[in-house]
C-alpha positions as CSV (number, residue, x, y, z in Angstrom):
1,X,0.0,0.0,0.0
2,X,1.2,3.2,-1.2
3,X,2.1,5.7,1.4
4,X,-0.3,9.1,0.9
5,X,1.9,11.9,-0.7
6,X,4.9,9.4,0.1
7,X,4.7,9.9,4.3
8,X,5.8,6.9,6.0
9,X,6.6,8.8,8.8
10,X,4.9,11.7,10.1
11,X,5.5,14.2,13.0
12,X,3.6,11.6,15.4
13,X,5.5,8.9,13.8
14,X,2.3,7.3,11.5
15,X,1.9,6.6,8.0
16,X,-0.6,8.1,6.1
17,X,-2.9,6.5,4.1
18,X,-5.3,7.6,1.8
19,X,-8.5,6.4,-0.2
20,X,-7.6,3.2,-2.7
21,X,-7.9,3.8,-6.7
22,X,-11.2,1.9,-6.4
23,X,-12.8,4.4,-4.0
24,X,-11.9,7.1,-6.0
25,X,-13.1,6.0,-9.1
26,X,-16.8,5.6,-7.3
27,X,-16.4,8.8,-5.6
28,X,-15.6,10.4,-9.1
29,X,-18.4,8.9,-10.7
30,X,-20.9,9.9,-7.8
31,X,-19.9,13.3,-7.9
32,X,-20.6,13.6,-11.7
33,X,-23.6,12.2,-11.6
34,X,-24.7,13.7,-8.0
35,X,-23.2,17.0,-8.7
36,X,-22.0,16.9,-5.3
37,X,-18.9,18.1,-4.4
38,X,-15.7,15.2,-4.4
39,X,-14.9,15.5,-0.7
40,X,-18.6,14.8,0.1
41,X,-18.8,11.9,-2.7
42,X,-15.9,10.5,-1.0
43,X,-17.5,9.9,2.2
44,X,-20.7,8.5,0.5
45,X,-18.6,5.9,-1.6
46,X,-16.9,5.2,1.6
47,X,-20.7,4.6,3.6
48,X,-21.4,2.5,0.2
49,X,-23.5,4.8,-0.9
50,X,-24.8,4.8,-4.3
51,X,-26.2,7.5,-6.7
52,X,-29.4,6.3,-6.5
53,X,-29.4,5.9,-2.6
54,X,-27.4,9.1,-2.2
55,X,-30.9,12.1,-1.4
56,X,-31.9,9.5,1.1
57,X,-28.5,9.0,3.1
58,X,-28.1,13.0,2.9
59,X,-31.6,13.4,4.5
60,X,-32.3,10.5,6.9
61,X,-35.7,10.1,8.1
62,X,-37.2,8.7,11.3
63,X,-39.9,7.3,9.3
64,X,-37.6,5.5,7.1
65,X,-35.4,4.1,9.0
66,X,-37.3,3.3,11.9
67,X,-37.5,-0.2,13.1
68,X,-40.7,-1.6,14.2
69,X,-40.4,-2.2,17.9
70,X,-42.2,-5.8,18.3
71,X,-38.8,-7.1,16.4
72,X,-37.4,-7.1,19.4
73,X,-38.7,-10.1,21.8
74,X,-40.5,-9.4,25.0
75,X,-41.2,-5.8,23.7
76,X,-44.9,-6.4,23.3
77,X,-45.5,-7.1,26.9
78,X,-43.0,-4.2,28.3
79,X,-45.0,-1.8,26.4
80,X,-48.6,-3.1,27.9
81,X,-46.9,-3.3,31.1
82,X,-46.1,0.3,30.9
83,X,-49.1,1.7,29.6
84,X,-51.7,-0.4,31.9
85,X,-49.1,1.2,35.1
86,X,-49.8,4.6,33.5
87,X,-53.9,4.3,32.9
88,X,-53.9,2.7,36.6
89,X,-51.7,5.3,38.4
90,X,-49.7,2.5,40.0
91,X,-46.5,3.0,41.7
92,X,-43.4,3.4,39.1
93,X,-39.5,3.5,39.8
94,X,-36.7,3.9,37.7
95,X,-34.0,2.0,38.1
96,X,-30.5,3.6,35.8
97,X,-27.3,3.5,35.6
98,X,-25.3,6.9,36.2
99,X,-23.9,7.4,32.9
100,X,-25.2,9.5,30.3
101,X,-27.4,6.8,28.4
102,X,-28.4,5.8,31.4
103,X,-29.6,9.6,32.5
104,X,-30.8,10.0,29.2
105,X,-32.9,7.2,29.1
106,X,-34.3,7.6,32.5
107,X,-35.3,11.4,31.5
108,X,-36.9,10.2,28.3
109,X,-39.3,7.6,30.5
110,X,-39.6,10.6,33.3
111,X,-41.1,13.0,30.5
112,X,-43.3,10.6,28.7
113,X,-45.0,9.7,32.2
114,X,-45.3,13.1,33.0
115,X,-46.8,13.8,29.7
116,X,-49.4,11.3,30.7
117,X,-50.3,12.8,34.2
118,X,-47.8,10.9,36.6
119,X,-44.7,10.9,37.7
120,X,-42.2,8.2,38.5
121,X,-39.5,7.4,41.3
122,X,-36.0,7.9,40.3
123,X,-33.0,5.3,41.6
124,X,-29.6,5.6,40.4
125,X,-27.1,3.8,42.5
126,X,-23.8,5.3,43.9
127,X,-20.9,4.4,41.7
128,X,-18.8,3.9,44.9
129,X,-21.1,2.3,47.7
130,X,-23.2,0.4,45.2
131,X,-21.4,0.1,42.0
132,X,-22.9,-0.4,38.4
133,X,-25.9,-2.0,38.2
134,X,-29.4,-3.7,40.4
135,X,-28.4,-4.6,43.5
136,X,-30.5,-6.9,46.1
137,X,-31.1,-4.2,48.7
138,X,-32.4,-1.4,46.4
139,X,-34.2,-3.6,44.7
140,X,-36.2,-5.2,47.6
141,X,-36.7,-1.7,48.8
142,X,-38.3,-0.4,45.9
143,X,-40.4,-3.5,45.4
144,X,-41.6,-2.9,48.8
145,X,-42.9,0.5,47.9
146,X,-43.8,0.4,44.2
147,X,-45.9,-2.0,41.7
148,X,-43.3,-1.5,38.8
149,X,-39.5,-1.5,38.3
150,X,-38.0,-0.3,35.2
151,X,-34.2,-0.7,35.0
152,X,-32.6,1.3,31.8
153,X,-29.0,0.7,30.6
154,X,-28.6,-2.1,33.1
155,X,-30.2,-5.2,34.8
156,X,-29.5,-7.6,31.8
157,X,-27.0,-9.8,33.9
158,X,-28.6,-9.1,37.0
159,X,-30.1,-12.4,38.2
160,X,-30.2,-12.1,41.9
161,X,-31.0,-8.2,42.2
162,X,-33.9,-8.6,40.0
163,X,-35.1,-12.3,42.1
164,X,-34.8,-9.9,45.3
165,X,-37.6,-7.6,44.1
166,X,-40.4,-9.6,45.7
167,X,-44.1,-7.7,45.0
168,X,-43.0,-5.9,41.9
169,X,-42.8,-6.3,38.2
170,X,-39.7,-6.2,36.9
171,X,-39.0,-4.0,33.6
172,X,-35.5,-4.6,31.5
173,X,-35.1,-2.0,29.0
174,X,-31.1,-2.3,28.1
175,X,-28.4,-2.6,25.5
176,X,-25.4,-4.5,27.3
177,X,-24.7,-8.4,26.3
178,X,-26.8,-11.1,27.6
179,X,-26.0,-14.1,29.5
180,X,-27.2,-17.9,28.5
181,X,-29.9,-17.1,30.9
182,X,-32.0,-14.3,31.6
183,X,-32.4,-12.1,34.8
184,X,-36.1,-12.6,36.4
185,X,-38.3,-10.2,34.8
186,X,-41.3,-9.4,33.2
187,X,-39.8,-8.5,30.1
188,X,-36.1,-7.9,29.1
189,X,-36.1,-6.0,25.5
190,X,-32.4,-5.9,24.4
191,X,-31.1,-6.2,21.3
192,X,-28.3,-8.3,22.6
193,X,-29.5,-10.8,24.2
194,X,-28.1,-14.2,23.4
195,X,-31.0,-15.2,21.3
196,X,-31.7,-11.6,19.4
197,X,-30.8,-11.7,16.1
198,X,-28.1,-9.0,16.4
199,X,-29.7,-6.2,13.5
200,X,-30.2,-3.7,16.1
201,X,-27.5,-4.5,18.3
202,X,-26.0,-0.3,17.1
203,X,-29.3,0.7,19.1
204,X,-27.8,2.5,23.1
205,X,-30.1,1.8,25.9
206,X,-31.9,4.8,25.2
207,X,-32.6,4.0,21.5
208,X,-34.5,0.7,23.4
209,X,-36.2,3.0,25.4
210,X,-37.1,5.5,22.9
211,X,-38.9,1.9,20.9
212,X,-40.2,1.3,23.7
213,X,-42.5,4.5,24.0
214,X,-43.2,4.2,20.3
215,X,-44.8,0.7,21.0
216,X,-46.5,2.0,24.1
217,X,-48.2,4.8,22.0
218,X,-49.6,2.2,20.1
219,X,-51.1,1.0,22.9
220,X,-52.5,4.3,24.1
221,X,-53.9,4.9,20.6
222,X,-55.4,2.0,20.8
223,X,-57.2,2.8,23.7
224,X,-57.8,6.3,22.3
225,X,-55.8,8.0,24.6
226,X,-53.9,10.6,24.1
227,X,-50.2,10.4,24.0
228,X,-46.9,12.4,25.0
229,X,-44.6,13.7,21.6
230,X,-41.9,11.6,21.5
231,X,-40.1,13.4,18.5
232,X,-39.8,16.3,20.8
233,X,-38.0,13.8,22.9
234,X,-35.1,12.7,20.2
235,X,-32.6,15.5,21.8
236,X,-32.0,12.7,24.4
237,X,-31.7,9.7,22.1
238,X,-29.1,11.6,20.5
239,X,-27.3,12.8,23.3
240,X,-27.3,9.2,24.6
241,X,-26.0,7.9,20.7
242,X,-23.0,9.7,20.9
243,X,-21.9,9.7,24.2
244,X,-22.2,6.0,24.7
245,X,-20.5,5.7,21.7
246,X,-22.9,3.8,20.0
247,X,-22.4,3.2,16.0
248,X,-23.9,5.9,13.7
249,X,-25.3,3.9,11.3
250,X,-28.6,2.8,10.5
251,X,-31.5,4.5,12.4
252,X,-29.0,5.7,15.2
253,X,-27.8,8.6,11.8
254,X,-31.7,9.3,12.2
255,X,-32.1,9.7,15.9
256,X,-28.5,12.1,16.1
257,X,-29.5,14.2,13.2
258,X,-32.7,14.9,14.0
259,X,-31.8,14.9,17.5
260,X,-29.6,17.5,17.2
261,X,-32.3,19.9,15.0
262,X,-34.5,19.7,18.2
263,X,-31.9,20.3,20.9
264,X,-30.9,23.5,18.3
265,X,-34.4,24.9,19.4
266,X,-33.4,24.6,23.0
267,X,-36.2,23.5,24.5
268,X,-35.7,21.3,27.6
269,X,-34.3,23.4,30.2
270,X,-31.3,21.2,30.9
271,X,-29.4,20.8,27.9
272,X,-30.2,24.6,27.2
273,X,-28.1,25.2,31.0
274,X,-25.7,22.6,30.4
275,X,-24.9,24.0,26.8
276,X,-24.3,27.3,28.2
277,X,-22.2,26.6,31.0
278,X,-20.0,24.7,28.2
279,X,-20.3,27.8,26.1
280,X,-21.2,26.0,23.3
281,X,-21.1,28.5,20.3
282,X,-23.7,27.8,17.2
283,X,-25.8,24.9,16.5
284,X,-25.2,22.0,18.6
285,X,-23.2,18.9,16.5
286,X,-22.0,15.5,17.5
287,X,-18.6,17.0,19.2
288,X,-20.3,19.0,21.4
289,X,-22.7,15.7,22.9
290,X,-19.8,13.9,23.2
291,X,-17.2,16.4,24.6
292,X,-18.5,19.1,25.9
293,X,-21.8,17.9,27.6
294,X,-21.5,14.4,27.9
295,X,-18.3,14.6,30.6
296,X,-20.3,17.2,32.4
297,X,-23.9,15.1,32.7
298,X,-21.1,12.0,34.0
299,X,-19.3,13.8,36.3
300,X,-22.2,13.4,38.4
301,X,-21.9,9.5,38.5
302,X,-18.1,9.7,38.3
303,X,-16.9,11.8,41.5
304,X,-20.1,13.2,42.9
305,X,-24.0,12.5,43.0
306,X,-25.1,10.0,40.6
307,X,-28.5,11.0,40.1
308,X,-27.7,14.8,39.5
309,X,-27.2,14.1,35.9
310,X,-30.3,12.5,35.2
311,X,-32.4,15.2,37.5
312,X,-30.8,17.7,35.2
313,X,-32.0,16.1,31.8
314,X,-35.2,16.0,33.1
315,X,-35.8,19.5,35.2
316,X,-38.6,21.0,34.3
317,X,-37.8,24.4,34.7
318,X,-34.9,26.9,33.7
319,X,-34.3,28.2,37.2
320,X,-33.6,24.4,38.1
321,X,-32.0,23.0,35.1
322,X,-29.1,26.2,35.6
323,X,-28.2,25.1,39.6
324,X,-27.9,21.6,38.5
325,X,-25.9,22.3,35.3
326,X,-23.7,24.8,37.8
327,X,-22.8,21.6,40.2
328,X,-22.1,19.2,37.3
329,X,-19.8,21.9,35.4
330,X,-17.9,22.4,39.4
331,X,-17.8,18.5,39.8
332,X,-16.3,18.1,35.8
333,X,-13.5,20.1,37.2
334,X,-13.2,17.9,40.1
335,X,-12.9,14.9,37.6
336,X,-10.4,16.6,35.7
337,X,-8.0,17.0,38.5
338,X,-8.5,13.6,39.6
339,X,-8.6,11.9,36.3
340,X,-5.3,13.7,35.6
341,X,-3.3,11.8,38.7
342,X,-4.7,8.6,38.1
343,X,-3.8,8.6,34.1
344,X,0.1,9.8,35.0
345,X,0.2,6.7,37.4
346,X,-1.4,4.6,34.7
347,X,0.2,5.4,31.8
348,X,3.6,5.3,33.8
349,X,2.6,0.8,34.5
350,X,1.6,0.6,30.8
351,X,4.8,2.1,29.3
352,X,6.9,0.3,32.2
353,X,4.7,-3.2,30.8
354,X,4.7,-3.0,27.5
355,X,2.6,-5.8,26.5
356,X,1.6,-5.9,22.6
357,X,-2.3,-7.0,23.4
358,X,-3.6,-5.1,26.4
359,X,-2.7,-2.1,28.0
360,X,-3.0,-2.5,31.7
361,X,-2.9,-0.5,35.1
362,X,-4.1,-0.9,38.7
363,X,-3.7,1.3,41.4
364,X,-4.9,1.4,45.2
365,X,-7.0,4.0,45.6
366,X,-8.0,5.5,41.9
367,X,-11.4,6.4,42.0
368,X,-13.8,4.6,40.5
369,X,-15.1,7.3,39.2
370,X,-12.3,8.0,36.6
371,X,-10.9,4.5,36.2
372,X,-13.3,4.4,33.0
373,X,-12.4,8.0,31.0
374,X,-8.6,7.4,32.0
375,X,-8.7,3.4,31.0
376,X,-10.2,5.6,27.0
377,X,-7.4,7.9,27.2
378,X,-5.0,5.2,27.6
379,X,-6.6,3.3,24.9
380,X,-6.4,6.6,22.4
381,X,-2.6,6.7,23.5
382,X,-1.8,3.1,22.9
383,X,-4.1,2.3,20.1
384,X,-5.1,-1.1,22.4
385,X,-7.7,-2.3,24.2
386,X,-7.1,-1.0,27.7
387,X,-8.4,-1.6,31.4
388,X,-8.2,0.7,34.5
389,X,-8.2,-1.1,37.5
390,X,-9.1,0.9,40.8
391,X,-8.4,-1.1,44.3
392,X,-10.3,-1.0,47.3
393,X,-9.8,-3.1,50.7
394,X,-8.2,-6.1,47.9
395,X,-11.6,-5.7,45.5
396,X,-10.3,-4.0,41.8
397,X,-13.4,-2.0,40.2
398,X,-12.3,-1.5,36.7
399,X,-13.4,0.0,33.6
400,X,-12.3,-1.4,30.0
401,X,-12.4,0.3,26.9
402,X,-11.8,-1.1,23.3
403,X,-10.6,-0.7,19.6
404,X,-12.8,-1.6,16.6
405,X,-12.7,-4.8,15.5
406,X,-12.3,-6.3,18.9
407,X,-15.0,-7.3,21.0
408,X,-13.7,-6.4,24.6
409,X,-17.6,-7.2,26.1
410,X,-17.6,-10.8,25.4
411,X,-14.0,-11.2,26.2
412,X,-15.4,-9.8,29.8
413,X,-17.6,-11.8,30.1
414,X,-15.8,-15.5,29.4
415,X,-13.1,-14.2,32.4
416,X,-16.6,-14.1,34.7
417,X,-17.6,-17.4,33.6
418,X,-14.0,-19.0,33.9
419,X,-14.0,-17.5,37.4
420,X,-11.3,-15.1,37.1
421,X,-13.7,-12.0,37.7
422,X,-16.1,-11.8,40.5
423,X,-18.4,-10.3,37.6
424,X,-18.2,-8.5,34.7
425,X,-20.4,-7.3,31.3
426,X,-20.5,-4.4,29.0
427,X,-20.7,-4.5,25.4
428,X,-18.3,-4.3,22.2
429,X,-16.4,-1.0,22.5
430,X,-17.3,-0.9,27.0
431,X,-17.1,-3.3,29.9
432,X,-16.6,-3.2,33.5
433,X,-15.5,-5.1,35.5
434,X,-15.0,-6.7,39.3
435,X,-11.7,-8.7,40.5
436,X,-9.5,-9.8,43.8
437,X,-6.5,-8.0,43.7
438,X,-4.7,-11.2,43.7
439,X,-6.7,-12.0,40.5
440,X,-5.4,-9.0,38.7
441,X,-2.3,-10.0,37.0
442,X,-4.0,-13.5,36.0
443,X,-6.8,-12.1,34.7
444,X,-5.3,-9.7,32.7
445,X,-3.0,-12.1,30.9
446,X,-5.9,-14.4,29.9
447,X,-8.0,-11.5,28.9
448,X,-4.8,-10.3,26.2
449,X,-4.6,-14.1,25.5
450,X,-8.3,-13.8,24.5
451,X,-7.8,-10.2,22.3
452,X,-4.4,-11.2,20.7
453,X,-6.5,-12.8,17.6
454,X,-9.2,-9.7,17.4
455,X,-5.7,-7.9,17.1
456,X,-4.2,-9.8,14.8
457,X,-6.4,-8.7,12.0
458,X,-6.5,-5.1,12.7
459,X,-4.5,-2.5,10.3
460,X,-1.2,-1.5,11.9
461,X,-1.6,0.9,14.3
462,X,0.9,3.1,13.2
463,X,-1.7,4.0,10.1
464,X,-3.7,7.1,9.6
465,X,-6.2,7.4,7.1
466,X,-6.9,10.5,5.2
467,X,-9.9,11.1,2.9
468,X,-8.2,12.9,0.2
469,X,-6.6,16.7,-0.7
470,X,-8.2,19.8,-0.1
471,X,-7.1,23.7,-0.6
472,X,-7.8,26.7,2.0
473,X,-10.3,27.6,-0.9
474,X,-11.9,25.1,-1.1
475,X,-12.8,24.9,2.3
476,X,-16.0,27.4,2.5
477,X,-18.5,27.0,4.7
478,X,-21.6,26.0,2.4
479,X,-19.2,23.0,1.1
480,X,-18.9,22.2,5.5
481,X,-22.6,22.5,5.3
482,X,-22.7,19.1,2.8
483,X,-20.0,17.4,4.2
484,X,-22.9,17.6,7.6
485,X,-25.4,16.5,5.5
486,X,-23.2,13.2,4.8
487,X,-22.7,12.7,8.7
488,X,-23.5,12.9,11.5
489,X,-19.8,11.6,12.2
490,X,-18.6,9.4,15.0
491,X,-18.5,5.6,15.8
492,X,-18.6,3.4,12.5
493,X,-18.8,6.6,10.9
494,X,-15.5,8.8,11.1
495,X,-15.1,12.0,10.0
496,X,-13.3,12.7,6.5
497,X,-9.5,13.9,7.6
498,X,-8.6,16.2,5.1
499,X,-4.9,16.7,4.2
500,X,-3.7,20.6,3.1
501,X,-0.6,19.6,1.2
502,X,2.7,22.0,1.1
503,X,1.2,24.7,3.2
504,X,3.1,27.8,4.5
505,X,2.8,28.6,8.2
506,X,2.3,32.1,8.8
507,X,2.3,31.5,12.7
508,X,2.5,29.1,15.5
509,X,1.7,29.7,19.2
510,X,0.1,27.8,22.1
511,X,-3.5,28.2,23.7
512,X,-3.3,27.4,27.7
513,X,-1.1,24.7,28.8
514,X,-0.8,22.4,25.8
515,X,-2.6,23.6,23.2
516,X,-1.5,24.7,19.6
517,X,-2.9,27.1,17.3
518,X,-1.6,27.6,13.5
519,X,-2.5,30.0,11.0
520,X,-1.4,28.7,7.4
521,X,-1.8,29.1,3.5
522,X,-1.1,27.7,0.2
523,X,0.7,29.7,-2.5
524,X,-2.6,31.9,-2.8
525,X,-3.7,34.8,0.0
526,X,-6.3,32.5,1.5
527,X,-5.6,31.5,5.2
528,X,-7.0,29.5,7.7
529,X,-6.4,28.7,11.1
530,X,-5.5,25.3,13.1
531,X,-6.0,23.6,16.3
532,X,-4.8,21.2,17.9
533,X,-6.0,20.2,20.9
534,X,-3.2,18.5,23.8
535,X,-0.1,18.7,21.1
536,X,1.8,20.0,23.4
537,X,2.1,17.0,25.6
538,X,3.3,14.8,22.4
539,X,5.4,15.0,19.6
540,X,3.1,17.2,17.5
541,X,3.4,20.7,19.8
542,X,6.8,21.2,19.8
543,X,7.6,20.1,16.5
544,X,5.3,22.8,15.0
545,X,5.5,25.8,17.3
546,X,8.7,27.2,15.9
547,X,7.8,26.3,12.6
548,X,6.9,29.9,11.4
549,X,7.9,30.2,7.7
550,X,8.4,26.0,7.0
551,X,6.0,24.5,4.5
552,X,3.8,21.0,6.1
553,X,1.4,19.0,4.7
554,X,-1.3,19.5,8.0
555,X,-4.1,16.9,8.3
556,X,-7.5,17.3,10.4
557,X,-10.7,17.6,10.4
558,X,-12.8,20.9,9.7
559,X,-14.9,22.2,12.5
560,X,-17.1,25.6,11.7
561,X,-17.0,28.5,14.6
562,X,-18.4,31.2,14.7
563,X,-17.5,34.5,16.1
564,X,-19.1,38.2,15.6
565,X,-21.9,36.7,14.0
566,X,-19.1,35.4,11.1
567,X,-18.8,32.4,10.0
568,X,-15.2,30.7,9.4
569,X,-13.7,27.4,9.1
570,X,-10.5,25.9,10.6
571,X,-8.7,22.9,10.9
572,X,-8.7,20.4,13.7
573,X,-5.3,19.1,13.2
574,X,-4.3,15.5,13.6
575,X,-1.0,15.3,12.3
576,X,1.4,16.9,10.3
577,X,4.7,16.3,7.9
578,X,7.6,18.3,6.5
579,X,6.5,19.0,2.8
580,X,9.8,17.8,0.7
C-alpha cells in the first residue's frame, strides 16, 4: 500500500494512508452524476453509498429508518406493562445506571410519564457504595414500595438483584450483552440478548427505550388516549447515541440528526443550562454531545452524586436546570483533577509493561469514578484495548475500553464465567469489571490471550487514514454544510481527515497549557487557522511551534465557529509532515 503523498513517517510517527484507486473512481463517478462536491462523494462511496441511494442517506428520516419495535422479543408485553401502570396510576420506579445513556434514558421515560399525568420514582445507584448495576437491597426496597420497576442501561445480567424484588414487576429496558440465561423479569427487551438476532445491536439503551414508548403509544392509541410527543423527545436519544459511543449507522444517523435539530431549538431546560455553562457556540453537532456535555452530565456519576445528571436532563424548569448544570460543570473540574493523577500513574505501568495485546494499570485508591475515562485515554494513546483497575480493601473495580474490531464485552464476560472476575459485562467497544486484587495480573493475561487474535487482523496501528486533498479555498463553509449533510460523524462513521498539502505557516503559538494554534496558506492569500488540541504533551506541539515560515502538509478535520456573528472554518489538526 502506497504511502499518501509518500509519508511513511509523520511528526507523530504514523503513515498516512489515503483512499484506494477503487474508491476514487466511485467517488468520481458519484460526484458527476450527484453534482456533489468530491470530498462529500468521498464519504458517500466510503458509507457505500450509491447514486441512486445518495438524497436518502443525505436526509435520513425517522420514518424510514425506523425499526418496528415488536422485532425485538418481549417488547410487546413491556409496552402493555407500561401503559396499563400509567392508565392505573400505579406505583413506578426507575431504576439507571449513572452514565449519560443511562440519564438519558431515565429522562426520556420521566417525560413521557409526565406527559401522561404521573410521575415516577427515580434510583440511580452510587458508583462507589453500590457500583454499576441492580443490587439486592435497592431492589427489595423499591419493590416494597412500588408495583413496577424499570431498569434502563442495566439489569441484563442481574439475576439475583432482580429475584430480590419480591411484589414488583420487573421491567429490562437495556443494551449490554446477555447471558445464557435471563435475569427474572417481566420482560427484558435488548437487542443483545443471546437469542436476538443481532440487527439492532447499534441501538444504546436509550434508542431501546425510545422503541419502547413508540410501541406503548400504540397502545394508548389503541385505547384512544392521548399520548406524550416523543419526536420532541429525540434531543436525548441523541445525546445518549453519541456519548455512549454507539455506532452511527442505520436509524442511530436518524435519531442524532434529528436529535440535534430539536436540541438547536433549546427547549428542555437542561441541555439549554448545560450548553451554556460549556459555552457551546452555534448549532449543537455531535462534538459538542460527546465532549463538551457528555463529561459534564457524567461527572455526576463519576466523582459526585449520581442521580444529578439524570435530575438535570429532566428539570422542568430553567431556574432548576441552571443550579444543577452549575454543580455538574464544578464536579467536571473535580474529575479533571482527579482523572489527571490517576492517568500519569497509569500510563507510567503501561509504558513500564509494555505488552503488545492489552494495556493494563491498577492502582490502590483510583477512584472509581475515573478509572473508565482514564482506561479511554490510555486506549487513544496506545491504540489497544485498555483496562483501569481501581483497588479497594483487595476488591479491583475496573473499567475497559476497546478498539474496533475487537470485541472487549464478550472477552469480559468468558473471564466471569471461567471465574477469574467476580463479575463482569459491558458490550463491544465498553465493559466493567470486578476482581480480587490477587486476580489481577492473572486475569489480565488471559483477557490479552483472549484479544491477541481480534488484534491480529486489525491494520497496523501506526496508520492514519486520510480522505483525500483539499485547498484553503476550497474549504467554505456552504461545502462544511454538505459534508454535515453526509454525517453525523462518529462511531462506525469517522469523519473525512482532510490533508492541506505543502502549506506555509504564517504562525505558530500555544492556547493554555498544551494547546497549539496555526494559522497557514497555500501559494494563494487564502488562510485558515488550526487547532490542535493537547499537542503539546506529544510530539506534535513542539515540533510545529517554531515552525513559522516551513511548509507542512497538515491533516485534520474541519470544524465551523463562529465569532461576531461570522462564520469561518478551521482545521482540527491531527498530524502533520515536513512538505519535501
Amino acid at each position: 500500500m502506497l504511502a499518501f503523498l509518500g509519508i511513511e513517517q509523520s511528526l507523530t510517527g504514523r503513515c498516512w494512508v489515503g483512499p484506494d484507486a477503487a474508491l476514487e473512481r466511485l467517488a468520481e463517478g458519484l460526484a458527476q452524476q450527484t453534482g456533489l462536491p468530491l470530498a462529500v462523494a468521498r464519504v458517500l462511496a466510503e458509507r457505500g453509498v450509491d447514486a441512486e441511494a445518495s438524497a436518502g442517506f443525505l436526509t435520513p428520516k425517522l420514518r424510514d429508518l425506523l425499526p418496528d419495535p415488536l422485532s425485538l422479543r418481549d417488547m410487546k408485553t413491556a409496552a402493555e406493562r407500561l401503559v396499563q401502570a400509567t392508565v392505573a396510576k400505579e406505583r413506578i420506579a426507575i431504576f439507571a445506571d449513572y452514565d449519560v445513556d443511562g440519564g438519558s434514558s431515565a429522562a426520556l421515560l420521566l417525560d413521557w410519564l409526565r406527559g401522561q399525568g404521573h410521575d415516577a420514582t427515580l434510583y440511580i445507584p452510587d458508583r462507589i457504595d453500590e457500583g454499576y448495576g441492580p443490587n439486592e437491597p435497592a431492589m427489595a426496597q423499591l419493590a416494597a414500595s412500588h408495583d413496577l420497576i424499570i431498569c434502563v442501561d442495566c439489569g441484563t445480567l442481574s439475576h439475583d438483584a432482580l429475584a430480590a424484588a419480591k411484589g414488583a414487576d420487573v421491567l429490562v429496558l437495556d443494551h449490554h450483552l446477555g447471558g445464557e440465561t435471563l435475569p427474572p423479569a417481566l420482560a427484558v427487551v435488548n437487542p443483545n440478548r443471546a437469542d436476538e438476532d443481532g440487527a439492532l445491536g447499534h441501538l444504546c439503551a436509550a434508542g431501546v427505550v425510545f422503541l419502547t414508548l413508540v410501541q406503548a403509544g400504540r397502545v394508548l392509541r389503541g385505547m384512544q388516549r392521548a399520548e406524550p410527543d416523543l419526536m420532541a423527545m429525540l434531543d436525548l436519544v441523541a445525546l445518549a447515541t453519541v456519548a455512549d459511543v454507539a455506532p452511527l449507522v442505520g436509524v442511530n444517523r436518524a435519531f442524532v440528526r434529528q436529535g440535534l435539530t430539536i436540541m438547536a431549538r433549546r427547549q428542555r431546560p437542561g441541555l439549554v443550562a448545560l450548553s451554556d455553562i460549556a459555552r457551546l457556540d452555534g448549532p449543537p453537532n455531535a462534538f459538542h454531545l460527546g465532549f463538551l456535555l457528555g463529561p459534564r452530565i457524567n461527572a455526576g456519576g463519576r466523582v459526585g452524586r449520581a442521580d444529578l445528571g439524570a435530575l438535570c436532563l429532566s428539570a422542568r424548569t430553567p431556574e432548576e436546570a441552571v443550579k444543577l448544570a452549575a454543580q455538574l460543570d464544578e464536579l467536571n473540574r473535580d474529575r479533571r483533577a482527579i482523572e489527571a493523577a490517576v492517568r500519569n500513574e497509569a500510563l507510567a505501568q503501561v509504558e513500564a509493561r509494555g505488552e503488545a495485546a492489552l494495556s493494563w494499570a491498577a492502582g490502590e485508591g483510583w477512584h472509581p469514578g475515573v478509572v473508565g475515562i482514564v482506561a479511554a485515554r490510555i486506549k487513544e494513546a496506545t491504540d489497544r484495548p485498555s483496562v483501569v483497575i481501581g483497588i479497594e480493601h483487595g476488591i479491583g473495580k475496573g473499567s475497559a475500553r476497546s478498539v474496533p474490531g475487537v470485541d472487549l464485552g464478550r472477552a469480559i464476560q468468558r473471564l466471569a464465567r471461567e471465574g477469574l472476575l467476580l463479575k463482569g459485562g459491558g458490550h463491544e467497544m465498553a465493559a466493567g469489571l470486578t476482581v480480587r486484587e490477587d486476580q489481577i495480573a492473572p486475569a489480565m493475561e488471559r483477557l490479552a490471550e483472549l484479544l491477541a487474535r481480534d488484534l491480529e487482523n486489525r491494520s497496523s496501528t501506526g496508520e492514519m487514514r486520510v480522505s483525500g486533498l483539499l485547498e484553503p479555498t476550497g474549504a467554505t463553509p456552504a461545502m462544511f454544510r454538505q459534508l454535515e449533510d453526509a454525517g453525523p460523524y462518529g462511531q462506525a462513521a469517522p469523519a473525512p481527515r482532510f490533508v492541506f498539502a505543502n502549506q506555509l505557516i504564517d504562525s505558530a503559538s500555544t492556547m493554555g497549557e498544551s494547546h497549539l494554534r496555526l494559522n497557514f496558506r497555500s501559494s494563494g492569500s487564502a488562510r485558515m487557522e488550526a487547532v490542535a488540541w493537547g499537542a503539546m504533551n506529544g510530539p506534535l506541539g513542539p515540533a510545529l511551534i517554531g515552525a513559522k515560515g516551513r511548509r507542512f502538509h497538515l491533516a485534520g478535520k474541519l470544524e465551523l465557529s463562529t465569532w461576531g456573528g461570522r462564520e469561518r472554518l478551521r482545521l482540527r489538526l491531527d498530524d502533520a509532515a515536513p512538505a519535501a
